[in-house]
Short mmCIF file of the C-alpha atoms (twelve columns), coordinates in Angstrom:
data_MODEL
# 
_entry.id   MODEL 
# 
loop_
_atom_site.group_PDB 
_atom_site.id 
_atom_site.type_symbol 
_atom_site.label_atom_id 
_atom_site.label_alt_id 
_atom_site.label_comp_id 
_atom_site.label_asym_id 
_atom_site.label_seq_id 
_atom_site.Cartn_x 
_atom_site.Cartn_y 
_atom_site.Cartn_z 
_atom_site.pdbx_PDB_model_num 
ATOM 1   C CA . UNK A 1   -20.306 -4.627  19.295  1 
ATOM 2   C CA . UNK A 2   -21.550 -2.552  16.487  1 
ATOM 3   C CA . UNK A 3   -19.117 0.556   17.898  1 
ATOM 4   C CA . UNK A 4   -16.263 -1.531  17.816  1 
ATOM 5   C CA . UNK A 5   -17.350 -2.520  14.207  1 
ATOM 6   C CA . UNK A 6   -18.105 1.385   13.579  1 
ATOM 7   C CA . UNK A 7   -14.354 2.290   15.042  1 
ATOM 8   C CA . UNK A 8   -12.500 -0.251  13.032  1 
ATOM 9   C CA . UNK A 9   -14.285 1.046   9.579   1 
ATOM 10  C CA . UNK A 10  -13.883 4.698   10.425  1 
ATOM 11  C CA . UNK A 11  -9.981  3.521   10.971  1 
ATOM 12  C CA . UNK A 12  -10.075 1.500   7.713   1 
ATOM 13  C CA . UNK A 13  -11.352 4.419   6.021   1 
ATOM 14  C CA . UNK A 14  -8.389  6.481   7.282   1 
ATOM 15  C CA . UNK A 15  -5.894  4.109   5.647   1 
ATOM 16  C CA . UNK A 16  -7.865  3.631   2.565   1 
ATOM 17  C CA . UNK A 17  -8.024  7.850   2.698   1 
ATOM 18  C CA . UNK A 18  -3.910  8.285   3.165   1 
ATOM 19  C CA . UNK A 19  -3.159  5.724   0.342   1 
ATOM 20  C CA . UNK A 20  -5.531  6.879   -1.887  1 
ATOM 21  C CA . UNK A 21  -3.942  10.656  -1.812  1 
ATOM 22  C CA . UNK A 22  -0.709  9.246   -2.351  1 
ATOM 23  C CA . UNK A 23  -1.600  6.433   -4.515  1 
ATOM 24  C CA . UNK A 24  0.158   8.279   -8.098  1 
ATOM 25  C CA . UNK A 25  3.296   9.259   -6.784  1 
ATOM 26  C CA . UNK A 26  3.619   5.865   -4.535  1 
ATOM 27  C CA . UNK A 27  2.240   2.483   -5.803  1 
ATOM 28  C CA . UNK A 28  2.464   3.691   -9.872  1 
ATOM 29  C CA . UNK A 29  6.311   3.545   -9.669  1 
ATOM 30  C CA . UNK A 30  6.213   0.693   -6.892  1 
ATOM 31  C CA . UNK A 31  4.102   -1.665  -9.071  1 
ATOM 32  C CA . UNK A 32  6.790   -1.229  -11.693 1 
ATOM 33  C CA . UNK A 33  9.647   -1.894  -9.581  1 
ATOM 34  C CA . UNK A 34  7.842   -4.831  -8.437  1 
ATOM 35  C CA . UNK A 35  6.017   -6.052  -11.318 1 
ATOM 36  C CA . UNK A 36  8.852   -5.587  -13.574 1 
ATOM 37  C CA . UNK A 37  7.092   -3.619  -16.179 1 
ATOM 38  C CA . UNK A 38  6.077   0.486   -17.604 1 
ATOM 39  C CA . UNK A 39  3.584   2.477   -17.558 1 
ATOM 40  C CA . UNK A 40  3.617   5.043   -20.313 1 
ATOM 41  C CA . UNK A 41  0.865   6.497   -19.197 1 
ATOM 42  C CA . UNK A 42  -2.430  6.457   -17.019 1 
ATOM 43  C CA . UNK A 43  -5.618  7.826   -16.506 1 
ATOM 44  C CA . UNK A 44  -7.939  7.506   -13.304 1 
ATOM 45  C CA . UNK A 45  -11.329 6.272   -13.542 1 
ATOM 46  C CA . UNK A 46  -14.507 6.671   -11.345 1 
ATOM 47  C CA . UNK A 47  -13.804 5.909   -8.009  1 
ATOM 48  C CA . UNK A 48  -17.206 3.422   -7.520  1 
ATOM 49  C CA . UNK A 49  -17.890 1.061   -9.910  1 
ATOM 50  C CA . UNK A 50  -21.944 0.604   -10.349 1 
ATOM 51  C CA . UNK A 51  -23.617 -1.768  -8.994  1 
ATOM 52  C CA . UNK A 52  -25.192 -4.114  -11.983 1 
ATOM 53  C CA . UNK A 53  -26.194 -7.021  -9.190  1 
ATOM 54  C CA . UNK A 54  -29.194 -5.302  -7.818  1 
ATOM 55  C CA . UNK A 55  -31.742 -8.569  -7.541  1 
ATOM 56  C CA . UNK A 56  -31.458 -11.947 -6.115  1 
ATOM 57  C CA . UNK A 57  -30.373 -15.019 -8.771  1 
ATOM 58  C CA . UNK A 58  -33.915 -16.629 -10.229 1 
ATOM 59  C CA . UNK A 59  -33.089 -19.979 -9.123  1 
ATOM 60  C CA . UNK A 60  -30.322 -21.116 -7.330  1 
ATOM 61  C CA . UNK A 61  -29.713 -24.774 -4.882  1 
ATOM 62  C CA . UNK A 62  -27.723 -26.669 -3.285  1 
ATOM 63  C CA . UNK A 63  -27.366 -30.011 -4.964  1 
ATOM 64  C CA . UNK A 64  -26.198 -33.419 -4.056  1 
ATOM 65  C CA . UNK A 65  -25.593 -35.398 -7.644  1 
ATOM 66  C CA . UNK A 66  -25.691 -38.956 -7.375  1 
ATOM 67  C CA . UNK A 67  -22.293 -39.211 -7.270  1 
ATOM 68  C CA . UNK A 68  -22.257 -37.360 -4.271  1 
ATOM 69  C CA . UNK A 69  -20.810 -34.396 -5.379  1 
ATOM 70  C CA . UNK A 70  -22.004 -31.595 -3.888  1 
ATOM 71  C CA . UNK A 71  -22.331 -28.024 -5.801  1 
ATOM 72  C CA . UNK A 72  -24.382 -25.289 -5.946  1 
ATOM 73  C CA . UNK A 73  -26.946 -25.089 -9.387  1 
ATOM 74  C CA . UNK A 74  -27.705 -21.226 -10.767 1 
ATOM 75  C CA . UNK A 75  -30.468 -20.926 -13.201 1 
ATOM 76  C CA . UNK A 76  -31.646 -17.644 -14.830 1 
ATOM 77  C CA . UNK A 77  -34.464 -17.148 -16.982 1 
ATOM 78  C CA . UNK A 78  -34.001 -14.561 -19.904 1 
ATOM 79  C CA . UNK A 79  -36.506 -12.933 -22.260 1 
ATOM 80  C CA . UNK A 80  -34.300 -10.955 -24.232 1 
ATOM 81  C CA . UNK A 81  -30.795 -11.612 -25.741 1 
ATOM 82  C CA . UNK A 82  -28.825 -10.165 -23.587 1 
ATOM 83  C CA . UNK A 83  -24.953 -9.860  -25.662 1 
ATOM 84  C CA . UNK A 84  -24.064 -8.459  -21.723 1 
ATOM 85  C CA . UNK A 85  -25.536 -11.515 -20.088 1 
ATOM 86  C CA . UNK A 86  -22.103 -13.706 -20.085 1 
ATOM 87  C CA . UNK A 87  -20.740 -10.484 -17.692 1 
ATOM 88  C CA . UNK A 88  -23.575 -10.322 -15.473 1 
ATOM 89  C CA . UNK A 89  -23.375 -14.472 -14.818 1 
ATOM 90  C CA . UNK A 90  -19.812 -13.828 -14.102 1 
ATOM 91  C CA . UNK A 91  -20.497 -11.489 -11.478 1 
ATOM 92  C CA . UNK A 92  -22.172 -13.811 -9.609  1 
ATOM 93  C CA . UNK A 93  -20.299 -16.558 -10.225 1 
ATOM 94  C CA . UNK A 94  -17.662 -14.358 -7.532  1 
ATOM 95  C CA . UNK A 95  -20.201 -13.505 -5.448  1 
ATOM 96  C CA . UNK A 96  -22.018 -17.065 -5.215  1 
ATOM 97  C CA . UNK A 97  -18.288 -18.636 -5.187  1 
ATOM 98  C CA . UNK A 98  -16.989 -16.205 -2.065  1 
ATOM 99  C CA . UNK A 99  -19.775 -17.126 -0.062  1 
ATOM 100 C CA . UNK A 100 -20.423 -20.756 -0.657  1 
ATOM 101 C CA . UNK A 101 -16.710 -21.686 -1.726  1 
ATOM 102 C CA . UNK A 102 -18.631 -24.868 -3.892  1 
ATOM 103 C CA . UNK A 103 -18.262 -25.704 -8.025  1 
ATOM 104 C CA . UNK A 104 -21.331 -23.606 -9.509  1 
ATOM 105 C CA . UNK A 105 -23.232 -24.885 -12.106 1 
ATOM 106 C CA . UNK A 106 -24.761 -21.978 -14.484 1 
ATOM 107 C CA . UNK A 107 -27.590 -22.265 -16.517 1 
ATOM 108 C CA . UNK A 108 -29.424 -19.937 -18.359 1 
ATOM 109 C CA . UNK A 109 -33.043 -20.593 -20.093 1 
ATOM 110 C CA . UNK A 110 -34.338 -18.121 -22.869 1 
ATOM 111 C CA . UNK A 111 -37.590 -17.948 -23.165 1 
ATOM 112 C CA . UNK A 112 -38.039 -15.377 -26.369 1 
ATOM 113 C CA . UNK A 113 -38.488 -16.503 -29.642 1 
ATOM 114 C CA . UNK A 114 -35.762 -17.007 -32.422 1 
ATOM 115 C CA . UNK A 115 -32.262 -18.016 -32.314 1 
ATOM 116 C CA . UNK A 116 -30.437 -16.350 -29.381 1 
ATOM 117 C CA . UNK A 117 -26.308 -15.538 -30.184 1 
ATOM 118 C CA . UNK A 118 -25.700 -14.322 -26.492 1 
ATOM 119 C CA . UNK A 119 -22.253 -14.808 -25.512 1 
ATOM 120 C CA . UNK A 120 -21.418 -18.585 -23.511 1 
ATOM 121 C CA . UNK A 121 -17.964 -18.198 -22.438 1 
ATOM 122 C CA . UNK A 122 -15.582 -15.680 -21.305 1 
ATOM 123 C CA . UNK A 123 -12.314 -15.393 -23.369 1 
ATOM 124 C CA . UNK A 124 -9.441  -15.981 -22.251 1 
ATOM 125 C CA . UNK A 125 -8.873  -11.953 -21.145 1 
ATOM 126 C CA . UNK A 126 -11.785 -11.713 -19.496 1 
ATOM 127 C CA . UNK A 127 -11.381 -14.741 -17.133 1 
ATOM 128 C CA . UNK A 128 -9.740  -13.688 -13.323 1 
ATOM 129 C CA . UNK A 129 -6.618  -16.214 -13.071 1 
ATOM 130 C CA . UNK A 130 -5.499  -14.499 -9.837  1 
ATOM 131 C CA . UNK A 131 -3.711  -11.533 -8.583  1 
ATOM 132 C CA . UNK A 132 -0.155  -10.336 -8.219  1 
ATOM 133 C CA . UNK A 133 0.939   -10.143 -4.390  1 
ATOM 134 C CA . UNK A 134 2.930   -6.711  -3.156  1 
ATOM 135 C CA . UNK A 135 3.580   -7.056  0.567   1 
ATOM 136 C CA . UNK A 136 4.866   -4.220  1.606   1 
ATOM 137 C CA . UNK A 137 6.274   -5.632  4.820   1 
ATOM 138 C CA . UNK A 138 9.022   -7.616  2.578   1 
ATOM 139 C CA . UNK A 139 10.219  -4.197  0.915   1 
ATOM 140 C CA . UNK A 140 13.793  -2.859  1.431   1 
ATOM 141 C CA . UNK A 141 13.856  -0.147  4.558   1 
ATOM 142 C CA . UNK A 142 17.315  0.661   3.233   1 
ATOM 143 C CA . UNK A 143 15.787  1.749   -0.447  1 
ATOM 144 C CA . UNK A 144 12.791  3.259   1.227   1 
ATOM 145 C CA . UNK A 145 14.461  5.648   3.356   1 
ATOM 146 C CA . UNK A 146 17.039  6.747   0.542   1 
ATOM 147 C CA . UNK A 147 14.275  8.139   -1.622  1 
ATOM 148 C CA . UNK A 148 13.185  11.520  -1.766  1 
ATOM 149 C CA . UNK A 149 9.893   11.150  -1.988  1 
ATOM 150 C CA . UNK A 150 7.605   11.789  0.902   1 
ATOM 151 C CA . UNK A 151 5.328   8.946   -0.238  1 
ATOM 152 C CA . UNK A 152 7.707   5.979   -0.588  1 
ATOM 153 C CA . UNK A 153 9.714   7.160   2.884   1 
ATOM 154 C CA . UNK A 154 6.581   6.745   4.590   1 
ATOM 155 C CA . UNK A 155 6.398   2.946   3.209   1 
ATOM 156 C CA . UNK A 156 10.124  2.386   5.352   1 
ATOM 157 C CA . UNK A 157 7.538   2.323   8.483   1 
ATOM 158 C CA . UNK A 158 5.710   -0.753  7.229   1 
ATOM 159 C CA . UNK A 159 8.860   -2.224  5.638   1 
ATOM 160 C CA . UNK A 160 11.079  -5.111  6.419   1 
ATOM 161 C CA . UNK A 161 12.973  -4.171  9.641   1 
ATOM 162 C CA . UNK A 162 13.856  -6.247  13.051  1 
ATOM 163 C CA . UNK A 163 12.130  -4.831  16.282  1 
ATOM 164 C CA . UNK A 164 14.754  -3.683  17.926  1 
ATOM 165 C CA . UNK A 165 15.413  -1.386  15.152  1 
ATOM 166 C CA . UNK A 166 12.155  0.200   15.302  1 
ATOM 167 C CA . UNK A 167 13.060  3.239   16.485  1 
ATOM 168 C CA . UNK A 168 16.323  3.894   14.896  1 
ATOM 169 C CA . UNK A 169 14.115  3.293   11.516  1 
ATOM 170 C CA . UNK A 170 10.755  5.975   13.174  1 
ATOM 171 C CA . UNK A 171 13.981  8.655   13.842  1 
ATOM 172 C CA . UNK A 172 15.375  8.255   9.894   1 
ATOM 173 C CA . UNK A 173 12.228  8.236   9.198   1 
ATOM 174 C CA . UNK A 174 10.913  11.721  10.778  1 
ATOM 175 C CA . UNK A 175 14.743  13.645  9.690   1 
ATOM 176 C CA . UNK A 176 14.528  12.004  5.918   1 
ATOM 177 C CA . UNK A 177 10.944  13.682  5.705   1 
ATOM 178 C CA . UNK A 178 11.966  16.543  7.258   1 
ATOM 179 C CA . UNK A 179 15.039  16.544  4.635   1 
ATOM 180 C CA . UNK A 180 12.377  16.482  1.536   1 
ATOM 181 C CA . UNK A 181 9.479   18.203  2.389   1 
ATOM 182 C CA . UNK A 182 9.681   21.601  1.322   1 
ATOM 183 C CA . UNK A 183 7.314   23.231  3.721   1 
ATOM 184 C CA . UNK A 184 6.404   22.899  7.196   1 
ATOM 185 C CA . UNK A 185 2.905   22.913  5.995   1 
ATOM 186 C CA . UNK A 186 3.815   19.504  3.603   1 
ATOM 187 C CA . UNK A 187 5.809   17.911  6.635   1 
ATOM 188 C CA . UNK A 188 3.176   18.287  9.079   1 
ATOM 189 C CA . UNK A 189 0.668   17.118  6.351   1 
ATOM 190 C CA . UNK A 190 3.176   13.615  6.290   1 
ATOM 191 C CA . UNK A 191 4.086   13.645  10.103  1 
ATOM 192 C CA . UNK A 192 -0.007  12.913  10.204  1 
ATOM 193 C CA . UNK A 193 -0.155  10.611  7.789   1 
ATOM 194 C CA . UNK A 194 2.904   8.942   9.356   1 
ATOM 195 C CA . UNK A 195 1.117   8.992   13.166  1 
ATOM 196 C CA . UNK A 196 -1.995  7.200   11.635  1 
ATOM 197 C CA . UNK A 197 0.141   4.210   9.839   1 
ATOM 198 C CA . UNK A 198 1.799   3.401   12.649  1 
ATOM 199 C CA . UNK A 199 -1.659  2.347   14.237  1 
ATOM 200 C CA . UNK A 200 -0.984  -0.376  12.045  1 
ATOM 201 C CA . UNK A 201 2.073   -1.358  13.841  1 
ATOM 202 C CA . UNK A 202 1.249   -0.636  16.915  1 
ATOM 203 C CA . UNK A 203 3.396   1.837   17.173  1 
ATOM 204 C CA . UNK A 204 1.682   5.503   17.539  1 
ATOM 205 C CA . UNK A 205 2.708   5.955   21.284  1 
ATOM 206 C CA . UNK A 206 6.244   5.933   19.906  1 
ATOM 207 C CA . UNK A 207 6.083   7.407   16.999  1 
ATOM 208 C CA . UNK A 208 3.881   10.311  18.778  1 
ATOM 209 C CA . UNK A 209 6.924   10.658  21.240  1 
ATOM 210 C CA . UNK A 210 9.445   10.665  18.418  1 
ATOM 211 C CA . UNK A 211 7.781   13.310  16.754  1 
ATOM 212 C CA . UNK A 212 7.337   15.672  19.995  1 
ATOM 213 C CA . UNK A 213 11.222  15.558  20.528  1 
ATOM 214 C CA . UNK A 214 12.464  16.022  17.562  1 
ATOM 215 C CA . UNK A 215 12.434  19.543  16.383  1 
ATOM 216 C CA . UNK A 216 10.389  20.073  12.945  1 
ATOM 217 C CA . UNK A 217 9.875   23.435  12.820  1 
ATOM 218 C CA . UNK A 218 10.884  25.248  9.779   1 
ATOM 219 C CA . UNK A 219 13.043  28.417  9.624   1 
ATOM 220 C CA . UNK A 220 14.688  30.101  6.541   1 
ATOM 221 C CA . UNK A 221 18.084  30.885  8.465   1 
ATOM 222 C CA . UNK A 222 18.637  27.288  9.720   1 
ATOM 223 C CA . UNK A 223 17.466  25.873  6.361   1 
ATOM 224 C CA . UNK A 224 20.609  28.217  4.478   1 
ATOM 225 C CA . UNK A 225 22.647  27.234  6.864   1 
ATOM 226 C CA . UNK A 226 21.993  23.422  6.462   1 
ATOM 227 C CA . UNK A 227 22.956  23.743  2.668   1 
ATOM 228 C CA . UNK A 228 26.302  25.782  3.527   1 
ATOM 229 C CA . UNK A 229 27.422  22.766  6.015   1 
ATOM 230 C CA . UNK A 230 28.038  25.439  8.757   1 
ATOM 231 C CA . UNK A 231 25.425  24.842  11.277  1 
ATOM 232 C CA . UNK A 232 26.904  22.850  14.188  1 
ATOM 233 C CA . UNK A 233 23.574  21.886  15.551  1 
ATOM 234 C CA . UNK A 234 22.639  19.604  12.094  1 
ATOM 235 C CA . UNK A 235 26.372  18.334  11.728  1 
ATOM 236 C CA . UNK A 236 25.810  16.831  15.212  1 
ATOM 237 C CA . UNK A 237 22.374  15.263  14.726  1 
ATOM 238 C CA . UNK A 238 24.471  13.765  11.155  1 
ATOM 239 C CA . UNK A 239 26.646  12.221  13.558  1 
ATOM 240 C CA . UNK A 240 24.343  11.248  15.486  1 
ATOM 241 C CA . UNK A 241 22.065  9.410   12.725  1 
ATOM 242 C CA . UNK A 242 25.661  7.861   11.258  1 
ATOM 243 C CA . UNK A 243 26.636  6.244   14.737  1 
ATOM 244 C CA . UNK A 244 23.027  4.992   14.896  1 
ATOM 245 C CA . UNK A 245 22.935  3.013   11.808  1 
ATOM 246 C CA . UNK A 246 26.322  1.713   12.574  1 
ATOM 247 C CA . UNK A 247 25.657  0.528   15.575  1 
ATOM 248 C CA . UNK A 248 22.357  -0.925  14.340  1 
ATOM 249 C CA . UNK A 249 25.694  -3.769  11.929  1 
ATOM 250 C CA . UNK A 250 22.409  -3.968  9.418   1 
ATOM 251 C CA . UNK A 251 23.441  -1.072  6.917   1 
ATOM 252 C CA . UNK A 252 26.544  -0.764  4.427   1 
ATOM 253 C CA . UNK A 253 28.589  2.133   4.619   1 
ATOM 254 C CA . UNK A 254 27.398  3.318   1.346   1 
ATOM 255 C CA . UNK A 255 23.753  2.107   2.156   1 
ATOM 256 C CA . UNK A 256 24.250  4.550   5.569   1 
ATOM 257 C CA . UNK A 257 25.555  7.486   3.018   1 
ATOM 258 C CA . UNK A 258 22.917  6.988   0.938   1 
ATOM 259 C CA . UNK A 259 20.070  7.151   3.386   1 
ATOM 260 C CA . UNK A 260 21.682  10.173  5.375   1 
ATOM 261 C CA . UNK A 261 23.077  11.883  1.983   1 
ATOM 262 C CA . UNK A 262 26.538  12.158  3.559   1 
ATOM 263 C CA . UNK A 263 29.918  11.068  1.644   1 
ATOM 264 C CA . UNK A 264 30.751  7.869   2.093   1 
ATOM 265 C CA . UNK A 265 33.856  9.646   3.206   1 
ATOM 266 C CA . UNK A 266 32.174  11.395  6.195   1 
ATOM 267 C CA . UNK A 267 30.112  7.715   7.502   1 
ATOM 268 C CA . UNK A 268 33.883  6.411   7.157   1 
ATOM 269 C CA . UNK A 269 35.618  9.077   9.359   1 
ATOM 270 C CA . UNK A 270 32.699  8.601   11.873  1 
ATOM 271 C CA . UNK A 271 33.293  4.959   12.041  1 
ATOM 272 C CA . UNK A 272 36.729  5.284   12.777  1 
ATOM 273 C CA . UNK A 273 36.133  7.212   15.608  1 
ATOM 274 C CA . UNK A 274 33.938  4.752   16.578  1 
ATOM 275 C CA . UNK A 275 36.657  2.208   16.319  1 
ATOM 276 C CA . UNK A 276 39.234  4.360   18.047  1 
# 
């Protein structure tokens, strides 16, 4: 048992690794699309936040009132005046509360001498009212895949798709990274990142095989002749991707242009041969 729990942290940790290194040029501009506001600017903090709960409460019970109401009583005994106390009962109020899930009852008794001004109650900024809620399995695939950074095309794999588009989406996927990166030394770098998040999907075995068939290697040469619009070879595999999405009835023609970064004109003439 304890390897399995061992495996699934080590795995965790690999997640927790791959979002953290993207985490500024990803979920900064994704939390404002979402949330609807700005940031002008940012700064990061340190990573672990100190421990301050380092000894067990001084009294705490499980109560029965006579009402019958059960809840849990906390009582701490304080010698100093503590302006920091208030903070300290609030962190373990969560802590108490996330175990026990019962009403807490706080108390604390000072025992110096004198009048005592520590703080009683949070204000209103410094009391947790809940969290906003980004799922990223409800984002657009369509959006995702049109952008041209690395970060946010990787988010297309745990987007909002149906299954049997999965891997029509891993294939746009793989080319649209391979269309931004700008070394083969970055794309391998996000070809990695993108074989570990699709543990999370169940999906490795097929992205592994997408990845091992489709040819990633870069080369100056090819990459001029992309740009010029010469090289037979990358006009077909356009095609290709067009008559893939079309046939997939879930994409726009512009959506389709966008994603690719075709005309609209060129995803038309493909449909209509298609059609004929």
């Amino acid at each position: 048992m304890a390897k399995k729990t061992g495996n699934k942290n080590r795995e965790g940790n690999l997640y927790d690794r791959i979002f953290k290194e993207n985490a500024e040029a990803l979920f900064i501009p994704l939390i404002e699309q979402e949330l609807n506001f700005k940031i002008k600017s940012y700064k990061a903090l340190q990573e672990k936040i100190a421990k301050t709960i380092e000894r067990e409460m001084d009294f705490f019970y499980r109560v029965i009132t006579e009402e019958d109401k059960e809840l849990l009583l906390h009582i701490e005994f304080q010698t100093e005046n503590d302006k920091e106390m208030i903070y300290r009962m609030s962190e373990y109020h969560g802590l108490a509360f996330r175990k026990y899930k019962l009403p807490i009852k706080h108390i604390v008794i000072f025992l110096g001498k004198g009048k005592t001004d520590m703080k009683k109650e949070l204000e209103g900024k410094e009391i947790f009212d809940g969290f906003d809620l980004i799922s990223l399995h409800k984002l657009n695939t369509t959006q995702l895949l049109s952008s041209q950074i690395p970060e946010v095309i990787l988010l297309a794999l745990l987007s909002n798709y149906e299954k049997e588009q999965t891997e029509s989406i891993l294939r746009l996927l793989v080319r649209q990274l391979k269309a931004v990166c700008r070394s083969e030394q970055e794309l391998s770098k996000y070809l990695q990142q993108l074989t570990i998040l699709s543990r999370l999907r169940k999906l490795e075995e097929e992205t592994t095989k997408i990845i091992a068939d489709m040819p990633i290697t870069y080369d100056i040469e090819q990459d001029y002749l992309y740009k010029q619009g010469i090289e037979k070879g990358i006009e077909k595999e356009k095609i290709n991707s067009i008559k893939a999405l079309l046939n997939l009835q879930n994409f726009s023609l512009k959506q389709i242009a966008d994603i690719l970064n075709v005309s609209i004109e060129k995803v038309k003439e493909v449909a209509k041969g298609i059609e004929d």
